[in-house]
N, C-alpha and C positions, 0 to 999 in steps of 0.2 A: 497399482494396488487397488485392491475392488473392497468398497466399506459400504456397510450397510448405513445406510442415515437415518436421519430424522424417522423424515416418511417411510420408513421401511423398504425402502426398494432401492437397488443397487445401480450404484453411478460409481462412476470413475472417477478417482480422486488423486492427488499427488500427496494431499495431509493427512496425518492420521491425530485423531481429536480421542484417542481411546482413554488415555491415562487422563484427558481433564473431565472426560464423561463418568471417571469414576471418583470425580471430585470437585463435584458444582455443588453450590451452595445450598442446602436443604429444601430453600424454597424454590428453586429452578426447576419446574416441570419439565420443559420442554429444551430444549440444546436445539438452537436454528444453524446448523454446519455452516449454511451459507454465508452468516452473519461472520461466524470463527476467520473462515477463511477472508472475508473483506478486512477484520479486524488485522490478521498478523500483516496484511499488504499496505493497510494504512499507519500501524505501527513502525512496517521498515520504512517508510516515508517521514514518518511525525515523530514517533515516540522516540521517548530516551532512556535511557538503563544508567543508573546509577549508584555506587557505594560511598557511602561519607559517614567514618564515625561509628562501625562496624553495624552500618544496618543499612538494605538495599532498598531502592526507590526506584518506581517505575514514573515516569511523566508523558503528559502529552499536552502540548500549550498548543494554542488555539486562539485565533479570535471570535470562533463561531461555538458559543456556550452549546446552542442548542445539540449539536454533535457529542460533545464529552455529555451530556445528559443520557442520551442515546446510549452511550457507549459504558455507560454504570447503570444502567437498566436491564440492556441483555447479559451485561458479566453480572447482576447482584450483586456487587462490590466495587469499591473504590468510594472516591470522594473526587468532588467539582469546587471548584474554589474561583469566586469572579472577582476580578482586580480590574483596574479605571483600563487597561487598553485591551485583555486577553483574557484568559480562562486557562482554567488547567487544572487535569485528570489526573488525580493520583494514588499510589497503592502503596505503602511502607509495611502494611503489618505481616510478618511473616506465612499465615493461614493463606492468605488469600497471594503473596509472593509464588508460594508455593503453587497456586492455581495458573497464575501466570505464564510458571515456568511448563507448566505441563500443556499448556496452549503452544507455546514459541520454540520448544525442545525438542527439535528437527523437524522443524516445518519450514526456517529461515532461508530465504532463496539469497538476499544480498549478502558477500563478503565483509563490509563493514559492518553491518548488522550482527552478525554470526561473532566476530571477533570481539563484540563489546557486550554482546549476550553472554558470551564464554565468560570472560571476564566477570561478570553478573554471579553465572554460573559457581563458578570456584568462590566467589566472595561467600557465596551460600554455603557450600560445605565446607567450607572453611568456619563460618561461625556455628554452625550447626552438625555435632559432633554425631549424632544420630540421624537414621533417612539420608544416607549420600545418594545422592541425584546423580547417573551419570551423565556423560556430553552423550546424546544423541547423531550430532554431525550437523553438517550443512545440506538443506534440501538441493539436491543438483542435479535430480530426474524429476524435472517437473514439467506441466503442461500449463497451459492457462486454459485449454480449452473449455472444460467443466468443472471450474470452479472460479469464485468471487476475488480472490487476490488481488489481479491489476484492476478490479474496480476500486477494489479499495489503495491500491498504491494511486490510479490516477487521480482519486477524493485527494491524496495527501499532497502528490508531486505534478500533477498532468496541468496543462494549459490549453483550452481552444481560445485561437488568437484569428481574428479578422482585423484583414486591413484593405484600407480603399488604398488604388496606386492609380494615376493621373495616367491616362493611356487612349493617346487622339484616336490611335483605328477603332474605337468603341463609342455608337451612338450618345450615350452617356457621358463620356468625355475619361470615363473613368473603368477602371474593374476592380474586382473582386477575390484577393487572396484568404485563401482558409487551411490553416493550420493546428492539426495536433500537434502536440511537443512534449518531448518528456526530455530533463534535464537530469543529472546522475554524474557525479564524481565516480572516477574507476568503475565504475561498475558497468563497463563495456558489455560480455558477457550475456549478464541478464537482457540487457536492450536488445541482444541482436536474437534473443530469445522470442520478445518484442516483437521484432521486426516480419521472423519468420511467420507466428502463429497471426499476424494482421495482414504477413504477404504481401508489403507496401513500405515506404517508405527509406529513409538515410539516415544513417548518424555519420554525423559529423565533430570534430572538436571543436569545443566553443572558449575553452581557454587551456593555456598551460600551465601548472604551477611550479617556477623555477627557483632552488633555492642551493646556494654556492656553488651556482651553473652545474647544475644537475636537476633533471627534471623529476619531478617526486610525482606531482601528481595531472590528471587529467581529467576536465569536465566534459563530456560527451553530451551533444544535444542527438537526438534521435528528434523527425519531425516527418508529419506525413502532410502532403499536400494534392494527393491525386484524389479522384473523386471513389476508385474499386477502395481503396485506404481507410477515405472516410467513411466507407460504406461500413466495412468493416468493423470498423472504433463504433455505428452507431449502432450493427446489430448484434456486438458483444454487449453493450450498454443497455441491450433493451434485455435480453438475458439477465444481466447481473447488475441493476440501475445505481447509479450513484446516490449515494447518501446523505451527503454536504451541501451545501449551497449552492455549491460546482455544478450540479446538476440544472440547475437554472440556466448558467453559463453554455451547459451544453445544449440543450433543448433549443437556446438562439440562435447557436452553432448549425445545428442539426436543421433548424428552419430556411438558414438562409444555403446549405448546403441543398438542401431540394429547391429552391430558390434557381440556383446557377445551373441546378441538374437539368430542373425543365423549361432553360434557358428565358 
């Protein structure tokens, strides 16, 4: 699908941000797509959808305030609320629900996301007898390639993990493992989506969930450990930079991965 952005000039996109561009907050001049797109990626990672009490709530907890500040800055709406161990981002009043739903309504790439968005979805026109919203669908033709999403899904779910392992044939006595990892319940699919557009790495299952010996569910680690991999995870990252803290995380990552590169 070819949209015009921000900047006026045409990029390739898998979102389409139309129906909430014709319903941002008065004082919103400028709509950053890129921002949109990290946001719905770190939502299917963080965020939650909620009805209680016929009126809907959107959350995102946190222990990192300065993110949910961020993230009620570029939407113009919501509220921050800081408690002794977390934070947390959130939206109840119907004007700006509505904003919401026009950001997330068929842009959703996870199956568990999408099914509890729906859910979301009908609780809305169910209490709102005028404006029925339809389901849009599941996003299922999508790319990562130019656009912010899995930057913003790896802010919510990614891990760079270094480990020293004890290893005599190495002057040092030791070497050096470096690992991306993304961890995901059922949501096979998407990872191997993952896998293809970074061109590296496995998934693997990392547990079973078995309940009256019938297996219901599956946690799926995808993890990349080759150095074309990590090349890959750091010049999508320089593209579309991480937002959270995690980005600190990764810049360590990223240092000691040229580190081993130029031995």
């Amino acid at each position: 699908m070819n949209k015009i952005g921000s900047s006026e000039t045409i990029r390739k996109t898998t979102f389409n941000f139309y129906k909430y561009k014709q319903n941002t907050v008065p004082h919103k001049k400028h709509i950053d797509i890129s921002f949109l797109e990290w946001f719905v990626g770190f939502t299917e990672g963080d965020g939650t959808f909620i009805v209680s009490n016929q009126r809907l709530f959107f959350i995102i907890n946190q222990k990192e305030s300065k993110i949910l500040y961020y993230i009620r800055t570029n939407l113009g709406f919501g509220k921050v609320s800081i408690y002794h161990t977390y934070s947390r981002y959130i939206v109840a009043d119907r004007t700006n629900v509505d904003r919401l739903i026009s950001i997330f309504n068929g842009n959703l790439l996870l199956d568990k996301t999408n099914a509890r968005f729906k859910l979301w979805l009908d609780a809305r026109n169910n209490f709102k007898e005028k404006d029925f919203c339809p389901l849009l669908g599941q996003n299922k033709d999508f790319s990562f390639d130019e656009n912010a999403w899995l930057s913003g899904f790896i802010d919510a779910e990614g891990c760079f993990n270094g480990q020293k392992i004890l290893d005599n044939r190495y002057t040092l006595g030791f070497r050096v493992r470096l690992r991306f990892i993304l961890d995901q319940k059922n949501e096979y699919r998407v990872l191997e989506k993952v896998q293809l557009f970074l061109q590296s790495g496995y998934i693997g299952v990392r547990k079973q969930f078995i309940e009256n010996n019938i297996q219901r569910d599956k946690m799926y680690r995808f993890t990349i450990t080759h150095t074309k991999g990590r090349d890959k995870v750091a010049e999508y990252l320089k593209r579309y930079p991480l937002r959270t803290l995690k980005k600190v995380c990764f810049l360590r990552w990223k240092t000691m991965c040229n580190y081993i590169k130029n031995r």
